[in-house]
Structure formats: structure tokens, C-alpha cells
N, C-alpha and C positions, 0 to 999 in steps of 0.2 A: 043262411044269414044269421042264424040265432047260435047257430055251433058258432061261429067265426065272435061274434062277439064275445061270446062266454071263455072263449079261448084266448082271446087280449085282453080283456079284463082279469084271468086271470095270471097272463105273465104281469102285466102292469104289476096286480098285488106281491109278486114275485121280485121284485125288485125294491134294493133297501140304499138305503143312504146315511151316510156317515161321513164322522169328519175328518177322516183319516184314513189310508189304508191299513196301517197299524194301530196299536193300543198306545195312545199319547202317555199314558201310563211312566213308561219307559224313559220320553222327553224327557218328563217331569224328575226322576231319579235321577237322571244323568244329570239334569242344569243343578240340584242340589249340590251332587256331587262334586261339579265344577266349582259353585260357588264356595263350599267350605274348604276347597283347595285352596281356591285366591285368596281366600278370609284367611289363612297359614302364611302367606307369604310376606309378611312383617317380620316374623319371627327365624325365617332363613335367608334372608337376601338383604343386601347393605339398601341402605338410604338413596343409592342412587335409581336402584332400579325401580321401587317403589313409588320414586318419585314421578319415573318412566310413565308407570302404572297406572298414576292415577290423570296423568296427559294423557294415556289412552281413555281413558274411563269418561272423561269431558266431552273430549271428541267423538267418542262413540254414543254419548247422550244426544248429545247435537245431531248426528250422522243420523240415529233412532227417529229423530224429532222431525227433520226434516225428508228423510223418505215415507213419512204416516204423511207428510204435506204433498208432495209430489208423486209418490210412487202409489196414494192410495186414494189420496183429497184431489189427483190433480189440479194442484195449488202449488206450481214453482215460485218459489220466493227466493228475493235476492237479499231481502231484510232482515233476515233471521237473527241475525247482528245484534241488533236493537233490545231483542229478550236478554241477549249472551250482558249486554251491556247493560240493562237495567239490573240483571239477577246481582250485576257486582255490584255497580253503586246500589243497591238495595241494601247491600249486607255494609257496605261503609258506611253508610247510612246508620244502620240501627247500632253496628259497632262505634261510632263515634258518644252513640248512646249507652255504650258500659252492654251490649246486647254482645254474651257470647259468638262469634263467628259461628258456631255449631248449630247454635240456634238460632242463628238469625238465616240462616240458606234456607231449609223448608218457611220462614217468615216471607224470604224473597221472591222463593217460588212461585208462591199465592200472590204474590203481589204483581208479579208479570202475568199470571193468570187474568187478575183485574184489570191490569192495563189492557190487554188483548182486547177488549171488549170493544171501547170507543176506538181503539185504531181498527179493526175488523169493520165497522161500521162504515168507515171510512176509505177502505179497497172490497168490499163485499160482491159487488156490482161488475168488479174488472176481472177480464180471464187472460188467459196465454200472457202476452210479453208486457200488456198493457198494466198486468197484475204484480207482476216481479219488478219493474221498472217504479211502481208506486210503494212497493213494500220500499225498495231499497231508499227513497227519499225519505219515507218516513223515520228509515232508520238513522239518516242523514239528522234531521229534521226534532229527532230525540236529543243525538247526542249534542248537536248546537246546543240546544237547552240544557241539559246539563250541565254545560261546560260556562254557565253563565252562573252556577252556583259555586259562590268563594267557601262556603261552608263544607264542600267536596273537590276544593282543592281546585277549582278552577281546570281550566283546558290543562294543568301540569298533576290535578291529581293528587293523591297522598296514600300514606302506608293505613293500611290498619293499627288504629292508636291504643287500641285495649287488647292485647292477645292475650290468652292464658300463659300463667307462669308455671309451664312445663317444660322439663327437657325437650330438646332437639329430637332426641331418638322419638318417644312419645308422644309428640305434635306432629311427627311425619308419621305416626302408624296410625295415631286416630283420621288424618287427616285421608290416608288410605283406606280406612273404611270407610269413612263418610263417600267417598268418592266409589268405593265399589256398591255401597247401598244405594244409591243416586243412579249408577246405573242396572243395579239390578229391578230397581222400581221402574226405570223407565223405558227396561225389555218387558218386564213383566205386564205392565196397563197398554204397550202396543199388545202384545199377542194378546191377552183378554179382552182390550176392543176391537179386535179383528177377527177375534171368534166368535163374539155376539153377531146380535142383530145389526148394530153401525157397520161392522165389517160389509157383511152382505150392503148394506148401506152405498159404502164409499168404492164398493167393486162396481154398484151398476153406476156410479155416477161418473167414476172412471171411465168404463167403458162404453158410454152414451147418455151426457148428461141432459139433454133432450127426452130420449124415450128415459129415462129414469125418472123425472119432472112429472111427464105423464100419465106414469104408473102410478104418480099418488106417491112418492118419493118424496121428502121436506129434504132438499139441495141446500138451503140456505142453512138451514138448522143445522145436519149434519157438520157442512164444513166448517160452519161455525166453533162446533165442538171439536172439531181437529185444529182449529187454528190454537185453542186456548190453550187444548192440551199443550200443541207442540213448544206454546210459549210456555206452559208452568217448566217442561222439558230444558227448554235452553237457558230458562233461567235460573235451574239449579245448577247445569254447567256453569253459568257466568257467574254464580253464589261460589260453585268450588274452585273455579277460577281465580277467583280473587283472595282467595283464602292460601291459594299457592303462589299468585306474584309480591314481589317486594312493596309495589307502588300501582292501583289503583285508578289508573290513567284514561282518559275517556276515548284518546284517538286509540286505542290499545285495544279497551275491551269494545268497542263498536267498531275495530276493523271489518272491512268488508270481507277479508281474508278469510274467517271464520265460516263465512257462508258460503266461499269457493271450498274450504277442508270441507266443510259436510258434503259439500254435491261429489266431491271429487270420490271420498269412502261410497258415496252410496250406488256413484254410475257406476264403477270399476266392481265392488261389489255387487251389483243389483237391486237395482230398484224395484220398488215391489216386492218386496220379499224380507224377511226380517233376519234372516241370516246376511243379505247380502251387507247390511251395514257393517255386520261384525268380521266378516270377511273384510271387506275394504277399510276398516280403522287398524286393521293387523297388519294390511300392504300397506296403506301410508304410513303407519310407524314406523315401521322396515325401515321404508324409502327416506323417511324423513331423518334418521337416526344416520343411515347414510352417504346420503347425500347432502348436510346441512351446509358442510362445509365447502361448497362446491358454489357457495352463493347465489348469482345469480341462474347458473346453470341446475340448480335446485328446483328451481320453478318453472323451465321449460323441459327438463327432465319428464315432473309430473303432469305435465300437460301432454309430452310425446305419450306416455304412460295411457294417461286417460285416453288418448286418440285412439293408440293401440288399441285399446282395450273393445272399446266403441267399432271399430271396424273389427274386428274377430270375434266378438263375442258379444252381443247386440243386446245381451240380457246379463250382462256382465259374467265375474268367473264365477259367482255362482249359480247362475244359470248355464253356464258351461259345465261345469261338475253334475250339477243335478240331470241335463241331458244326458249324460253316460251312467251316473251311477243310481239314478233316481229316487234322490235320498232325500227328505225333509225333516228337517230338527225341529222347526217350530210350524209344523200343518195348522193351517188358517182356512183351507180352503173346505171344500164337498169332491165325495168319493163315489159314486154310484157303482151299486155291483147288482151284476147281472143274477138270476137264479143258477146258473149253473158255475159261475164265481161264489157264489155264497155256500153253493154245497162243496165245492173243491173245499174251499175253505173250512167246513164242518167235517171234512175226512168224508164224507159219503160218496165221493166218486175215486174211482181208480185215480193213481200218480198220472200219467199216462195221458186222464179227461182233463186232468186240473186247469184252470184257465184263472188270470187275475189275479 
């Protein structure tokens, strides 16, 4: 009895854990790498494509914001809208105040941050449809109020009244990095909160908010802090958003639309996963690039699309890719390796023993 115990306690000790099966190291150089490529693309590609660029860069903030909601908070929201739309009129707001557009987007961020607070208070309590159904009124229920101020242009809206006086060509490349720093900051604080402690957090609450409650889990607090993020999130999109339309309009930027694009990047993509949003903001651009012209049949295109997608591939295409090639760009998760995986892996066993 005393051999047998000494003998699992010491595989137990024999077994290590980690948060990768490789050296994230490697991530890390590559996403740099990527980024100082896209940080170049001003400088060799016309006005239009950049333009493209930085419509990706919005909607893939969004896409980021709301898969941290539902793929990790399970917190399907239908209102996410409501950030996209405050983060603009936020920045009309402070621009009617002679407040650079540049500077006023991280100003507006924080400010849908704030706002998140007492509207959270007010769906905290509701789960499943009961939850999403309530976001989307609230989002409703914002933008009425807005549209009762004549000072922002009423339910018709207005331009931004103070732009800088810079060329064309150098308002659309600054305008392109703001939007790719927008979203590099807002891949960047998902995977860092998903590698901390919150992560492990919003996994068990996901996966059994019940026994997660009882393990001594603070449910309320966590999502709490996923809700604000996901608002500071959407409302630097709705900040860069408005910084690239003509006119500032409240039925526009609090379209419900906004919050069908994110769900639509992140199912097709994969939920739960922080590649999959960037996956599915590349397929809808594709799709939306062309098929716009196609009208009506545009929108049930993307909806046969998303069904597809839903019936073959249940964890979207990048959970179809990572089933075959089993590949993680941005590892969030825990590895556990066996003793005899760990010595394969330190060269002390034959090719031959290797395991893992």
C-alpha cells in the first residue's frame, strides 16, 4: 500500500503544465511582424484600399468585442449597437467642441466604458434570450434619446464640423493607423485577459455557471468587467466609425446591423476563440466586397453562408482548420504533459518513444 502511494505521488509530481504546447514566444514575433507590415500599407496602396482596411479594422474590433461577450462571458447581446453608437456621437460631441477627432476616440472609449456601468446594472440579472432581447431595447432606448438632441443634429445627424486641415492623402493614412492601433489594442487586452486569471474566470462560468457560483467564482463581477471592456471595445469602433462617415446619423450608427456583422465574423469564424473573429472579418469582407451589389440577395447570401457554416462546421472554419492542422496563433488555454511527453520533449527518449 505504501509502494503504491509513493508511486502516484510521484508521477503526480511528474506532470507539468503549461500554457501552450509551444513557446508563445514565436506568436509574439510573428503578430509584430504582421503589424509593422500593415503599419507600411499607406505608403503602397491607393486611398481606396486603405480605406477598405480600415472597415475591416472596425468590424473586427466589434467581432473581438463581442465574441469576449458570448464566446467567453456567455452574454449574447443583441445591443452592442448602442457602444458602436455612443462611441460616435461621443466624438461629435467633443468635435463640435474644437476636440480633435483623434483625440476625442480614446476620450469616447472611456466614456462608453462609463456608460456600461448603469446600463449593466440594469440587464445583470437576465441570461439566455431574456438577456439579448433587453440589451437590444436598451440599444433602442439610447439612441431615441439621442435623437432628441438638436445640438447633435437631431434624428438627421451632422458632419464633423472641425476636421484638421490636412490633405486627403494624410487624413486617410493617419486615419488608417488610428484604426489599425484600435485594433491592435483590442486583440491585444482580449488575449491578456484570457491568459490571466479572468480567463480561467469566464471558462468555468461558461462552462457551468452554477458549479462555477459555487466554487467561490464572483459571476457577477467577472461579467461585469467583460461587459465594460466589450463597451470601451465597440465604442472605439463607433469613435473610428464616425471619423470615416460623411454625416454622423443616429439611425446609422445604432443600426441593429452592426450587431448581426459581429455575430455573423464570429459564428463563421468561431466563437470562443480569438482567431476566429479574425478569420470571419476576412470572410465577410470577401463577401461583402462582392456581393454588395447584388442588394437584397447580399443579405440572404450571408445568412445561407452563416447556416452553411453552422451545419458543417459547428465550431466554425477555425475550429475546422485547427481539427486537421492543430494550430493556435493566439493559446489562451492549459497544456498538460505527461512525464514521458516531457522527456520526449527534452530529447531523452528515443524518436521512436516520443509522445506529445
Amino acid at each position: 500500500m505504501s509502494t503504491t502511494v509513493t508511486t502516484s505521488r510521484s508521477e503526480i509530481r511528474g506532470f507539468r503544465v503549461t500554457r501552450s504546447k509551444r513557446n508563445v514566444a514565436w506568436t509574439g514575433a510573428g503578430a509584430l511582424v504582421v503589424v509593422a507590415v500593415f503599419a507600411y500599407f499607406p505608403y503602397i496602396f491607393y486611398s481606396g484600399t486603405t480605406s477598405l482596411m480600415v472597415q475591416g479594422f472596425y468590424v473586427l474590433t466589434m467581432a473581438c468585442m463581442w465574441n469576449l461577450l458570448a464566446g467567453y462571458a456567455g452574454l449574447v447581446s443583441v445591443g452592442q449597437q448602442a457602444f458602436v453608437g455612443l462611441g460616435a456621437e461621443f466624438v461629435l460631441l467633443l468635435n463640435i467642441h474644437r476636440v480633435s477627432e483623434f483625440t476625442a476616440l480614446p476620450i469616447a472609449a472611456i466614456g462608453c466604458g462609463v456608460a456600461a456601468v448603469p446600463l449593466w446594472w440594469l440587464v445583470s440579472r437576465l441570461r439566455s434570450g431574456y438577456f439579448a432581447i433587453a440589451t437590444w431595447v436598451l440599444a433602442t432606448t439610447v439612441m431615441l434619446v439621442i435623437e432628441q438632441f438638436s445640438a447633435l443634429g437631431s434624428g438627421t445627424g451632422m458632419a464633423l464640423p472641425n476636421t484638421p486641415a490636412l490633405s486627403t492623402t494624410l487624413l486617410e493614412a493617419d486615419t488608417y493607423w488610428i484604426g489599425l492601433g484600435v485594433t491592435v489594442v483590442a486583440l491585444a487586452t482580449t488575449y491578456l485577459l484570457l491568459r490571466g486569471r479572468v480567463g480561467l474566470t469566464l471558462t468555468a462560468i461558461r462552462d457551468d455557471e452554477t458549479a462555477a457560483r459555487s466554487s467561490g467564482v464572483r459571476v457577477g463581477a467577472a461579467r461585469m468587467l467583460v461587459f465594460v471592456i466589450a463597451a470601451i471595445g465597440c465604442g472605439a469602433a463607433g469613435a473610428l466609425l464616425a471619423i470615416t462617415v460623411p454625416n454622423v446619423q443616429p439611425s446609422a450608427v445604432f443600426n441593429v446591423n452592426w450587431t448581426a456583422i459581429m455575430a455573423f465574423a464570429v459564428i463563421i469564424g468561431g466563437i470562443g476563440t480569438i482567431e476566429g473573429p479574425i478569420l470571419g472579418t476576412a470572410v465577410y469582407m470577401i463577401l461583402q466586397q462582392t456581393l454588395a451589389s447584388y442588394n437584397v440577395w447580399y443579405l440572404i447570401i450571408l445568412g445561407l453562408v452563416a447556416m452553411l457554416v453552422v451545419l458543417v462546421a459547428r465550431r466554425g472554419l477555425w475550429g475546422l482548420a485547427d481539427d486537421y492542422l492543430h494550430v493556435r496563433l493566439f493559446p489562451v488555454g492549459y497544456w498538460l504533459w505527461t512525464p514521458e511527453a516531457l522527456a520526449a520533449r527534452s530529447g531523452r527518449l528515443p524518436r521512436h518513444r516520443r509522445r506529445g
